[in-house]
N, CA and C atoms as a LAMMPS dump frame, in Angstrom:
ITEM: TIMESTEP
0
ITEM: NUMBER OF ATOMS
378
ITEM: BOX BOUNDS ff ff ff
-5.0000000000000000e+02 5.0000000000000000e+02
-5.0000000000000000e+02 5.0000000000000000e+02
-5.0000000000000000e+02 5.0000000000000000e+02
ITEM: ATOMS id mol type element x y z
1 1 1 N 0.833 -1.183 0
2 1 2 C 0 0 0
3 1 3 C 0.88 1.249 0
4 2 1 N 0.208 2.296 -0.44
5 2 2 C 0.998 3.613 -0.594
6 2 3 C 1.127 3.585 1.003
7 3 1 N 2.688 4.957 0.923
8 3 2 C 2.732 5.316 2.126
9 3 3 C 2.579 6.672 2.46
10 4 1 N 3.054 7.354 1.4
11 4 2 C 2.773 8.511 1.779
12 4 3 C 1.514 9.313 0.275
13 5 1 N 1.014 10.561 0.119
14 5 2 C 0.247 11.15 -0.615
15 5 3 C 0.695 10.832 -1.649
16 6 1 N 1.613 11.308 -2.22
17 6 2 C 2.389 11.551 -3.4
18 6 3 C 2.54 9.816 -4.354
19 7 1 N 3 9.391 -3.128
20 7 2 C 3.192 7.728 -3.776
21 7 3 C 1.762 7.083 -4.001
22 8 1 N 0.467 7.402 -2.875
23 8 2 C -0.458 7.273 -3.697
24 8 3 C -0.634 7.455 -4.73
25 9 1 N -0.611 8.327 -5.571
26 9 2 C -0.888 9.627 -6.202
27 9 3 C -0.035 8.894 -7.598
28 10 1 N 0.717 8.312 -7.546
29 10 2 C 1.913 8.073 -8.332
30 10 3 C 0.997 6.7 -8.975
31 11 1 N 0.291 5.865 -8.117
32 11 2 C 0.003 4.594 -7.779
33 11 3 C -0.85 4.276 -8.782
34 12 1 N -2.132 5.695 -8.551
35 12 2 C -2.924 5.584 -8.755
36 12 3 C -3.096 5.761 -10.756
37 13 1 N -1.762 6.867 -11.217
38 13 2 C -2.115 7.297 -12.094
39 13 3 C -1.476 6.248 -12.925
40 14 1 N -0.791 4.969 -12.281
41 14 2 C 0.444 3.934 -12.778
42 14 3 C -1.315 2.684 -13.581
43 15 1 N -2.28 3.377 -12.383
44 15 2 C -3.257 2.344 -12.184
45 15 3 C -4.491 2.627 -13.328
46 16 1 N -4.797 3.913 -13.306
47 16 2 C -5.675 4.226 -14.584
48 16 3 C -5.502 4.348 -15.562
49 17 1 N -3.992 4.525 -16.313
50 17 2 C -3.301 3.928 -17.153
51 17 3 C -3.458 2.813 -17.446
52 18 1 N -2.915 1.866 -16.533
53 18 2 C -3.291 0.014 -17.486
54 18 3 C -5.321 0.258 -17.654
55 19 1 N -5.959 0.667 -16.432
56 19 2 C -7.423 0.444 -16.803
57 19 3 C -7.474 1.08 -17.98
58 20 1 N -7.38 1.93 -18.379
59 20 2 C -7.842 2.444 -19.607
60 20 3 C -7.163 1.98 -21
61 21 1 N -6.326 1.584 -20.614
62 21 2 C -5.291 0.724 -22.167
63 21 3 C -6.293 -0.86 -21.97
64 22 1 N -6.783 -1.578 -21.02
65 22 2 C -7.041 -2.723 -20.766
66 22 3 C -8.612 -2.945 -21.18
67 23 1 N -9.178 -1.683 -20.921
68 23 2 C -11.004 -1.729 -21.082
69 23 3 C -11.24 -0.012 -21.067
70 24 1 N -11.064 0.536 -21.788
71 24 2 C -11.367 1.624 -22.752
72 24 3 C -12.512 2.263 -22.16
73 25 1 N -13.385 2.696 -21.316
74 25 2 C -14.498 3.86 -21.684
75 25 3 C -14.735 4.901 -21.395
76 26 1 N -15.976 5.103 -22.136
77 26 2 C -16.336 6.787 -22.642
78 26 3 C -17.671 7.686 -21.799
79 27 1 N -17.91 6.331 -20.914
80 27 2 C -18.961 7.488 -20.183
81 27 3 C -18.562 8.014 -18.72
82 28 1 N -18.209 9.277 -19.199
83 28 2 C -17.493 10.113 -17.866
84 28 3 C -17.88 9.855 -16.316
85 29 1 N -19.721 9.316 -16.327
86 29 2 C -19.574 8.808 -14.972
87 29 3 C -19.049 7.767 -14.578
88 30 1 N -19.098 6.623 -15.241
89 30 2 C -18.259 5.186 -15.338
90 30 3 C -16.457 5.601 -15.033
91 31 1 N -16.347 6.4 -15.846
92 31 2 C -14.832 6.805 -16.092
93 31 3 C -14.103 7.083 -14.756
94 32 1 N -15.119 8.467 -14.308
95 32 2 C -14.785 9.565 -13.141
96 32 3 C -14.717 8.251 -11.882
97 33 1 N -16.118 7.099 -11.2
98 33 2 C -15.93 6.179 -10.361
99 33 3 C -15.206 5.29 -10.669
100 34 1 N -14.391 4.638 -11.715
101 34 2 C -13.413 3.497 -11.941
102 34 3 C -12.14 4.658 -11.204
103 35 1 N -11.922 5.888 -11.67
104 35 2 C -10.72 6.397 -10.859
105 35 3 C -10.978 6.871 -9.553
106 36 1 N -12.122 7.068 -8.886
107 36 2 C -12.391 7.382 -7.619
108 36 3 C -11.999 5.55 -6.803
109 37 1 N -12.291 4.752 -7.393
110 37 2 C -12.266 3.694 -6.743
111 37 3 C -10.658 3.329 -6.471
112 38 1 N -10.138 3.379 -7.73
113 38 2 C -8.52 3.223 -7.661
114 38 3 C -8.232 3.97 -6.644
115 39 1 N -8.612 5.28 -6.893
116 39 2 C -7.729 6.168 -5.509
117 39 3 C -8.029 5.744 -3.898
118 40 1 N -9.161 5.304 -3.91
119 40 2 C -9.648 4.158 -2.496
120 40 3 C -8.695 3.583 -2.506
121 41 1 N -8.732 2.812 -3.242
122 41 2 C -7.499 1.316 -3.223
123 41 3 C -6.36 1.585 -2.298
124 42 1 N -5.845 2.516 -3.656
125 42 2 C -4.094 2.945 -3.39
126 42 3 C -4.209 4.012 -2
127 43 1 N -5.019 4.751 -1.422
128 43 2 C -4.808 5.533 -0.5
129 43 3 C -3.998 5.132 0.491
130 44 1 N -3.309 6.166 1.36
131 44 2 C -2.636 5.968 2.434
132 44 3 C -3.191 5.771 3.376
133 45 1 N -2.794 4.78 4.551
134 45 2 C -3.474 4.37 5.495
135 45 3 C -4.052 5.631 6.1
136 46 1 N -5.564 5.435 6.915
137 46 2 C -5.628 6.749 7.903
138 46 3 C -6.371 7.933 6.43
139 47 1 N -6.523 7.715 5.344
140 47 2 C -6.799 9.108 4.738
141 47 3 C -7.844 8.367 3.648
142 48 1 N -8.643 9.251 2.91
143 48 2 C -9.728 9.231 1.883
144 48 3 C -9.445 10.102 0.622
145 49 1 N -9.469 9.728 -0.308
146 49 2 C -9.704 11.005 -1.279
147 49 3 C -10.884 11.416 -1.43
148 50 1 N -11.442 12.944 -1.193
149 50 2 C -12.204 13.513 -1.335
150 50 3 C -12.889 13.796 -2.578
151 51 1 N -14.104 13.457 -2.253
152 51 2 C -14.672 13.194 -3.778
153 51 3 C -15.156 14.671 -4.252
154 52 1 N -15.946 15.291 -3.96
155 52 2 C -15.912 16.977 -4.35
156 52 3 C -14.329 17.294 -4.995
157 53 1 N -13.254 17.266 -4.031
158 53 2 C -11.65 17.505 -4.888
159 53 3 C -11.779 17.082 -6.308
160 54 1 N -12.264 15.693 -6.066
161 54 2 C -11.41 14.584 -7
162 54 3 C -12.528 15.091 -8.814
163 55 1 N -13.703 15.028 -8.19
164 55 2 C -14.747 15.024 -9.379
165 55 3 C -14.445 17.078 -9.555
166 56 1 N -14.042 17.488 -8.874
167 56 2 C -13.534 19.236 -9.733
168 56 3 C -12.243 19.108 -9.864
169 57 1 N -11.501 18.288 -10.135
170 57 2 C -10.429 18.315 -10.598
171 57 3 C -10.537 17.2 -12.236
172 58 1 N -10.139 18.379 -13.03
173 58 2 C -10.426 17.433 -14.566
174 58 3 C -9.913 16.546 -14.985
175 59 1 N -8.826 15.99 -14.227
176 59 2 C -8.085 15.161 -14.506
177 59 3 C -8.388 13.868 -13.5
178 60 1 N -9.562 14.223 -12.228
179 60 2 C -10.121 13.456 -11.894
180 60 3 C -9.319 12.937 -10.525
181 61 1 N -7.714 13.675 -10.334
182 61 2 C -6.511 13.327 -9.528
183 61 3 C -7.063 13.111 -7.946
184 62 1 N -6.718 12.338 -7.257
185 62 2 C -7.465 12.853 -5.791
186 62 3 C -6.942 13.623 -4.852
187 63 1 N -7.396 14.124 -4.437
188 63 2 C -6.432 15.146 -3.131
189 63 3 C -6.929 14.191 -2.011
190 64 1 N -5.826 13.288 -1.058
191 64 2 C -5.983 12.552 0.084
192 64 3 C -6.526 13.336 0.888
193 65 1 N -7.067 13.277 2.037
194 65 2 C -7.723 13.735 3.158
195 65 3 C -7.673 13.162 4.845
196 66 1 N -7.03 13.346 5.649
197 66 2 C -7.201 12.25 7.049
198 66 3 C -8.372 12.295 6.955
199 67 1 N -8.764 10.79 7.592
200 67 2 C -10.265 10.779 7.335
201 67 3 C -10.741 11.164 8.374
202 68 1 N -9.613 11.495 9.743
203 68 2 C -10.83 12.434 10.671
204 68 3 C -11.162 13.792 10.792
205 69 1 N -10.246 14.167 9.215
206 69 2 C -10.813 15.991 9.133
207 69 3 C -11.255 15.814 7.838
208 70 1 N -12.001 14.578 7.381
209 70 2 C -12.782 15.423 6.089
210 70 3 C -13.77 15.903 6.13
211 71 1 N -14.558 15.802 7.39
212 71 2 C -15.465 16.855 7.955
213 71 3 C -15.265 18.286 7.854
214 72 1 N -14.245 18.354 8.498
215 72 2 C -13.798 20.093 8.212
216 72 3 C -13.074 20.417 6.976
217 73 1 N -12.717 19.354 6.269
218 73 2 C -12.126 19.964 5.116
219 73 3 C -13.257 20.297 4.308
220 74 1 N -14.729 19.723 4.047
221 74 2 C -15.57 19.777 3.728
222 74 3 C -16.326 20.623 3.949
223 75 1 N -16.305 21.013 5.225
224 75 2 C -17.1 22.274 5.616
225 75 3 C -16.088 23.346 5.087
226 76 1 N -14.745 23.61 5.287
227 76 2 C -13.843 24.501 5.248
228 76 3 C -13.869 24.972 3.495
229 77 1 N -14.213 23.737 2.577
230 77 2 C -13.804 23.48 1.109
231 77 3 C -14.749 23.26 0.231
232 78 1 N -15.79 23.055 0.827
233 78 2 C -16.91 22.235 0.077
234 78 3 C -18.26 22.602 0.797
235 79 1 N -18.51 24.368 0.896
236 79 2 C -19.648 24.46 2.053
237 79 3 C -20.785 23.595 1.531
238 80 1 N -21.07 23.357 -0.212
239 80 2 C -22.296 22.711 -0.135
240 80 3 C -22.314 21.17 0.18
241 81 1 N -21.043 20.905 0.398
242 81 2 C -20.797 18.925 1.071
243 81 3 C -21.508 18.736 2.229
244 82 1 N -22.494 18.916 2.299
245 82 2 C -23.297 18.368 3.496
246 82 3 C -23.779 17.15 3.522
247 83 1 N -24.356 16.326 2.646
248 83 2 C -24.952 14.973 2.529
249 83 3 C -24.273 13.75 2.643
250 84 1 N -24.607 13.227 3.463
251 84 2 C -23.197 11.741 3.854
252 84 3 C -23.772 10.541 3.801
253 85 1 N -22.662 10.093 3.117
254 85 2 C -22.89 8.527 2.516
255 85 3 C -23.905 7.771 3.904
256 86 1 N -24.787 6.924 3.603
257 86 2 C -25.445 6.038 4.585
258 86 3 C -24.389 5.179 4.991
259 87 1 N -23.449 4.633 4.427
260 87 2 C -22.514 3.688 4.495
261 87 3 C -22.001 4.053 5.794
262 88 1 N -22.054 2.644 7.129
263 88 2 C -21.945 3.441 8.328
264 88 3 C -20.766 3.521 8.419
265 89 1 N -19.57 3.011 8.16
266 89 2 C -18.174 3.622 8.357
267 89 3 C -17.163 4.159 7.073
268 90 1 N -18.039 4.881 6.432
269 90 2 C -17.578 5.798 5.356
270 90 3 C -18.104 7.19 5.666
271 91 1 N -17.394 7.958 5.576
272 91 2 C -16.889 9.321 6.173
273 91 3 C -17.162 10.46 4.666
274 92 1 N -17.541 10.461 3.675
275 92 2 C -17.281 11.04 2.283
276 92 3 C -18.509 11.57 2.57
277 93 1 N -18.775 13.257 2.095
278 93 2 C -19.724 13.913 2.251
279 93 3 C -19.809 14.788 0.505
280 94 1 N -20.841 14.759 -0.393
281 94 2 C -21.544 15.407 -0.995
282 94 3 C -22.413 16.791 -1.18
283 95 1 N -22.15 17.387 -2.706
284 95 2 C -22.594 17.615 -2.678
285 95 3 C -24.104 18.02 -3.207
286 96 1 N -24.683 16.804 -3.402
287 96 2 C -26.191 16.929 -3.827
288 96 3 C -26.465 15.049 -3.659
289 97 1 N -27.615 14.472 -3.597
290 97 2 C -28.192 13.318 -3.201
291 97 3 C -27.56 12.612 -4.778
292 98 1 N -27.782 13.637 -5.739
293 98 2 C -27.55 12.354 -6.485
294 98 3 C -26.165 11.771 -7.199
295 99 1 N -25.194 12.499 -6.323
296 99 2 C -23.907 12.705 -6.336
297 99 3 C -23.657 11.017 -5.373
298 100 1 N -24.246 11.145 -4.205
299 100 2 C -24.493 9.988 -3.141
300 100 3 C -24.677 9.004 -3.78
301 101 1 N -25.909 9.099 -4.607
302 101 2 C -26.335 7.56 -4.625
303 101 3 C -25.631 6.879 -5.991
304 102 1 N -25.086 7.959 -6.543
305 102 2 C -23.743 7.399 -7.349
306 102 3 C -23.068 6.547 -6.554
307 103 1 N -22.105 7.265 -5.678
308 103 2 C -20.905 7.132 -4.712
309 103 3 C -21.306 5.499 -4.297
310 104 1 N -22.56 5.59 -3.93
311 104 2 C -22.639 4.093 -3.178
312 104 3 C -22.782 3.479 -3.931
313 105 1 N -23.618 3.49 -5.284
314 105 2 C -23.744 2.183 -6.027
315 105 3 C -22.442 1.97 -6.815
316 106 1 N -21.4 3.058 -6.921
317 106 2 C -20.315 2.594 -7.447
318 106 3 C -18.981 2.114 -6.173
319 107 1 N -19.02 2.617 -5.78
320 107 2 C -18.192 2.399 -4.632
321 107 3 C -18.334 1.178 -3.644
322 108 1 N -19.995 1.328 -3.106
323 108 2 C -20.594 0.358 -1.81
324 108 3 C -21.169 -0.952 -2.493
325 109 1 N -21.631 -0.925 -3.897
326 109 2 C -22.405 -1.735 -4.265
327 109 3 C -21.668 -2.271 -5.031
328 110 1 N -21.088 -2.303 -6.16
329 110 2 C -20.141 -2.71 -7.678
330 110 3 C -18.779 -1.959 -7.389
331 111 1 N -17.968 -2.811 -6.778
332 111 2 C -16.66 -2.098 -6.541
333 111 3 C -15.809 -2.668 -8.327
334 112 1 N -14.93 -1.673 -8.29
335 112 2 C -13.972 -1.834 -9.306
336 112 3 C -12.89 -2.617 -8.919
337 113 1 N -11.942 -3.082 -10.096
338 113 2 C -11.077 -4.184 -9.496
339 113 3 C -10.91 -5.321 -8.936
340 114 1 N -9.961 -5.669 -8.536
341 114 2 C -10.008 -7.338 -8.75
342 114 3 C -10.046 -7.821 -6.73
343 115 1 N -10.448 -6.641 -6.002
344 115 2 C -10.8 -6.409 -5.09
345 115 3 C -12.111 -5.756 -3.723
346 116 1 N -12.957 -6.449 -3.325
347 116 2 C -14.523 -6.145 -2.864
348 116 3 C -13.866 -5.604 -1.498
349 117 1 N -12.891 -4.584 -1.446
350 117 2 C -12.192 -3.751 -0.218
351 117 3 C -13.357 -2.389 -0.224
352 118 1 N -13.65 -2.01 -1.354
353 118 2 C -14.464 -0.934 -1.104
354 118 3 C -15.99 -0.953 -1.029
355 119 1 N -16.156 -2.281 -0.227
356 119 2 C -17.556 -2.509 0.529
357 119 3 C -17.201 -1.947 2.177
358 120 1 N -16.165 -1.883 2.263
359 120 2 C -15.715 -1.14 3.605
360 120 3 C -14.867 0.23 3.708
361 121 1 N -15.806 1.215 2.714
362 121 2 C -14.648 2.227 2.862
363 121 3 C -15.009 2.819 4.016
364 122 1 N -13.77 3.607 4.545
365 122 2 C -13.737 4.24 5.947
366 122 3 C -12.655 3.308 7.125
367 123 1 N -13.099 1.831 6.667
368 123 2 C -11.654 1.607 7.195
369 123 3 C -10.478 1.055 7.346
370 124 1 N -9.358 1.006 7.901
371 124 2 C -7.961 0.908 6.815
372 124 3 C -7.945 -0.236 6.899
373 125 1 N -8.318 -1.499 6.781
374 125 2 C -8.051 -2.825 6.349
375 125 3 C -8.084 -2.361 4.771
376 126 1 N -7.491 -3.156 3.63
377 126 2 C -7.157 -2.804 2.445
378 126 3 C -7.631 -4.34 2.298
């Protein structure tokens, strides 16, 4: 597992590379959650990538987060991130419902990869 941000970060883009040379697609929401999921994966212990960051950033990159201030990074960064995943130990806050019920059916429900780790996001077992 990554150890620090950066090597995430490194991990991740080593990682959407082969996905996209391996199985190709074109619909940006499919696209945007296959790389939100990678960045789950590869994250550093203790942290989340923030999905507001990740989905306004065009390149989709994640900005890590400790996951016990993405509350305030959210409030601090994201005043309209108020809405939080039902998922009881996932910590990722939204902003609009149907941003959510993305998040879970791609994330909580149909994980990406050759790994069902992100039926437990929020905590650091990998």
């Amino acid at each position: 597992m990554a150890k620090t941000r950066q090597e995430a970060i490194n991990m991740f883009l080593e990682q959407v590379a082969s996905a996209e040379k391996l199985r190709p697609e074109t619909d940006p929401e499919i696209v945007f959650f296959k790389r939100y999921c990678i960045a789950l994966y590869w994250r550093p212990d203790g942290m989340l990538p923030c999905h507001v960051c990740q989905e306004d950033n065009p390149r989709n990159t994640p900005m890590y987060i400790d996951e016990t201030n993405m509350k305030s990074h959210c409030k601090l960064q994201h005043r309209k991130a108020t809405i939080k995943c039902t998922e009881q130990k996932c910590t990722v806050l939204f902003n609009s419902l149907a941003d959510k019920e993305l998040h879970e059916f791609y994330c909580h429900k149909k994980a990406y990869g050759n790994n069902n780790a992100f039926h437990v996001i929020g905590s650091s077992g990998h």
